[in-house]
N, C-alpha and C positions, 0 to 999 in steps of 0.2 A: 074218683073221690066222691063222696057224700055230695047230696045235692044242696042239704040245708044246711050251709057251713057259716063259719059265724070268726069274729078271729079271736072268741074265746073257746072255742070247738081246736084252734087251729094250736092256740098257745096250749093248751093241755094235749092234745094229741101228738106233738112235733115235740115234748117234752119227754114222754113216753119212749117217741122213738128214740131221741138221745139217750137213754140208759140202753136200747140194745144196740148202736152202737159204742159203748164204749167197752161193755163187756165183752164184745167179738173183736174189735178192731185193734185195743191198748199194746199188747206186747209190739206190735209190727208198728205203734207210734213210736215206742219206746227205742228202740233201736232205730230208725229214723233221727231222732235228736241224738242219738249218743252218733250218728255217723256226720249230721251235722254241725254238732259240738267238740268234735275230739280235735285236738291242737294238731298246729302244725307240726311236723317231725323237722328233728333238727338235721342237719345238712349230715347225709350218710347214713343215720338214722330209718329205719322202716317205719312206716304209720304207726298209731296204735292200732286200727282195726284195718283190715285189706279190701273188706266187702260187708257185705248182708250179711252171711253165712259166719264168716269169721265175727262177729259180732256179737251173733249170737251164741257162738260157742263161746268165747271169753265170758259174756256176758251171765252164760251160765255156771260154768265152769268155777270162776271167783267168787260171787255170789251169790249162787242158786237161781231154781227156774222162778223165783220171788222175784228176783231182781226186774226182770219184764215187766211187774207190775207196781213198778214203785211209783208213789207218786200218784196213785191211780184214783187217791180219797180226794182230792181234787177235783179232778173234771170229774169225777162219779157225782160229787154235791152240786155242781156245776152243768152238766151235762144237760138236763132236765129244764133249769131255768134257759141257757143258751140255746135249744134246739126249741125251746118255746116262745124264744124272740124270734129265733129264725124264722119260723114257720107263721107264726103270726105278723113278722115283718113282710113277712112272702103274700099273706092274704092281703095286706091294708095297702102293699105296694101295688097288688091285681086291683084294689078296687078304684085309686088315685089314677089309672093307667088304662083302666078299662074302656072302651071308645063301643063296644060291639055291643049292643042293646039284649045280643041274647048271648051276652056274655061267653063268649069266645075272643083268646087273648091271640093276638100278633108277639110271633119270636123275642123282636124288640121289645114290646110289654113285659113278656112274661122275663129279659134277661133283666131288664131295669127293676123289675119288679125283685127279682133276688136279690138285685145287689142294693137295694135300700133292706133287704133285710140285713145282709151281711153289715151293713152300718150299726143299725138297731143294736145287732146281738154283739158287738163289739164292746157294748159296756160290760157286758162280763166275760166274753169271751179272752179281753187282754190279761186284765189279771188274773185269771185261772191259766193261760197258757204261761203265764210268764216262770209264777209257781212249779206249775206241771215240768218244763222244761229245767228248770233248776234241781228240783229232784230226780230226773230222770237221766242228768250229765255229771252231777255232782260223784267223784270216787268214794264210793261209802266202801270199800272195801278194807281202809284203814279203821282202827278203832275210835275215832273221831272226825264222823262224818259233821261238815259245817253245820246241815239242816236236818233235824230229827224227824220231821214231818211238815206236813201242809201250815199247819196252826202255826208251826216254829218258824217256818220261812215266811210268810205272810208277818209274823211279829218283826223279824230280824227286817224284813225291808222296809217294814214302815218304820224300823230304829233308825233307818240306815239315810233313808231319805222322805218319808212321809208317803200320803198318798198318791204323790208325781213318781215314787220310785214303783211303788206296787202298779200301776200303768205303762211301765217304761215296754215301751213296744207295741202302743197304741195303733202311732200311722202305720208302719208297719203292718198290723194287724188288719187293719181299713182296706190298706194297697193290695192285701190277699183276697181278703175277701168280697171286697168289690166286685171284681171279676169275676170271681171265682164262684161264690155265692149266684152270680147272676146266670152263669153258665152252668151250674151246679140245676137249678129250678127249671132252668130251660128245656135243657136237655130232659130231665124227667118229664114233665109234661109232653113234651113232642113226641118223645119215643112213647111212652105210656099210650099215648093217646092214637097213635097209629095204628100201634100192634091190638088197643083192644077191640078199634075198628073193625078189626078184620075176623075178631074170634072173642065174645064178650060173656061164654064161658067162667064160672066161678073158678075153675082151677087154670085155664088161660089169665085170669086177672091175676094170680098168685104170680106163677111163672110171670107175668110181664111186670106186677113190682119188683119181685126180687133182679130182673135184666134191668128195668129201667131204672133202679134204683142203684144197681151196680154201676152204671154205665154213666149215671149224673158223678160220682165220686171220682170213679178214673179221670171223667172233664173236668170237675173243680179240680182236680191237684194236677194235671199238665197244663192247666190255667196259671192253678197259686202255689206253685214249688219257687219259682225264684224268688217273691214276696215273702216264702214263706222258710227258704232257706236263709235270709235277710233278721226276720225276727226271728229265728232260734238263735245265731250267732247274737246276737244283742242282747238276747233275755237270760239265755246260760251265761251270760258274762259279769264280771265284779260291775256295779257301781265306779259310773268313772270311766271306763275302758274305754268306751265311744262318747266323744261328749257331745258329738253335733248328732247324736242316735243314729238312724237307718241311713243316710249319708254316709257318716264315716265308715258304715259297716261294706256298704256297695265300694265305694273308694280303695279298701284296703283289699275287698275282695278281689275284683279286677285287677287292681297293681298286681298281686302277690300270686293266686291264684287261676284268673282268670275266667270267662263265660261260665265253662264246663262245672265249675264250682256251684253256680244258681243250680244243679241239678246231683246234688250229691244228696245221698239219701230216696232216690228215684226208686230204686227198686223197694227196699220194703215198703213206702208209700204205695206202690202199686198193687201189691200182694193184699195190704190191707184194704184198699180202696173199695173195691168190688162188694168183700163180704162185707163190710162195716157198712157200707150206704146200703147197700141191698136191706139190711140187718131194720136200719134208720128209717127205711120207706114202708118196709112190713110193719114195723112197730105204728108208725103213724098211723096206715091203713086198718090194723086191728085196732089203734087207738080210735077213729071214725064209728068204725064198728059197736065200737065197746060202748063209747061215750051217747050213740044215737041209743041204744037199747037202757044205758041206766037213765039217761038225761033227754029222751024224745024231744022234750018241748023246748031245750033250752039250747 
């Protein structure tokens, strides 16, 4: 990373890289929430979808290959501000946390240090997932889909219940990315910083963000799948369904369900994981780049 960083360096460059993750990572979101939003099947009944695969053949098949990308003007609008808390959560966390005079962070530092970003970035990251996750479970296949768009669901929840409903899935949100967030930052820096040890090479530092950027993603979601199978069930859901929120949702999951449930939607999470953070660390890196060559001094 740039030497002279600032956490306004950090909040426009970690902004950056959230647009090319969403552009690389969105369909294999998308299928993800619809496998952990599809209803239970009634007794004798086959699921609606069997896996990954069948998912996405339905998915395409009724809808078209559009349908992967619905819902996507959302975290597109979104993407940019939330990876620019993240990241600049991530820097103010290194510097509250820093102990090492020639500023080298301890594992601990640097996990603690993610996971106050993942705090941070949770003012926008709730209510854009919540939306996102709405359009993305809702059957638009019929000629009257509930939610026309982003603008329309955002309006119809703040009819529905104000701006407590447009947040519904807050803790939820927090419970993910705590962790997830803090293992997410860790993990890049560690690996990152090993591998460029050994080989510090312009084209070795490519190759080791796109790994180590790969390899933070895979760790934040075998981190934050259960947290985060938790808030999709609750945010694709009516107003009203869960009144006590991620409570009821854990409760009914276990009773009905069981463990193995916190892990549904595993596999395209992991398909995406890799290239999307990989995607997210190169963009920030060239955003360093970018920003020390128009903005030297700033």
């Amino acid at each position: 990373m740039s030497e002279k960083n600032s956490p306004r360096k950090y909040f426009v460059c970690g902004g950056f890289g959230g647009l090319f993750q969403i552009t690389v990572g969105y369909p294999m979101d998308t299928i993800k929430v619809r496998l952990q939003a599809m209803p239970l099947p009634k007794p004798g009944e086959p699921p609606l979808y069997t896996g990954t695969i069948d998912c996405v053949v339905k998915s395409v098949r009724t809808n078209g290959f559009k349908s992967l990308y619905r819902g996507m003007s959302t975290p597109l609008i979104f993407a940019g501000p939330i990876n620019a808390l993240n990241f600049c959560g991530f820097y103010l966390g290194k510097e509250i946390f820093e102990s090492d005079p020639d500023n080298v962070h301890s594992m601990p530092e640097l996990f603690a240090a993610g996971s106050i970003s993942g705090i941070i970035a949770s003012i926008l990251t709730a209510p854009s997932e919540h939306v996102k996750c709405l359009l993305q479970a809702q059957d638009a296949s019929g000629p009257h889909p509930k939610y026309k768009g982003s603008i329309d669901c955002f309006k119809q929840l703040y009819a529905e219940g104000g701006i407590k409903n447009i947040y519904k899935g807050t803790l939820a949100t927090i419970l993910r990315d705590v962790p997830a967030a803090g293992m997410y930052f860790m993990s890049y820096v560690a690996i990152k910083d090993v591998i460029v040890q050994q080989d510090a090479s312009a084209g070795n530092k490519l190759m080791c963000t796109i790994f180590a950027g790969g390899f933070a993603g895979t760790c934040y979601w075998l981190v934050g799948m259960p947290a985060d199978v938790l808030k999709t069930r609750l945010q694709s859901t009516p107003t009203g369904t869960y009144p006590n929120g991620v409570r009821d949702v854990f409760k009914r999951l276990m009773a009905v369900e069981g463990p193995s449930a916190l892990y549904v939607g595993l596999t395209p999470v992991m398909i995406r994981a890799f290239p999307a953070n990989a995607a997210t660390f190169v963009g920030f890196e060239l955003g360093l780049k970018l920003y020390d060559w128009i903005m030297p001094d700033l």
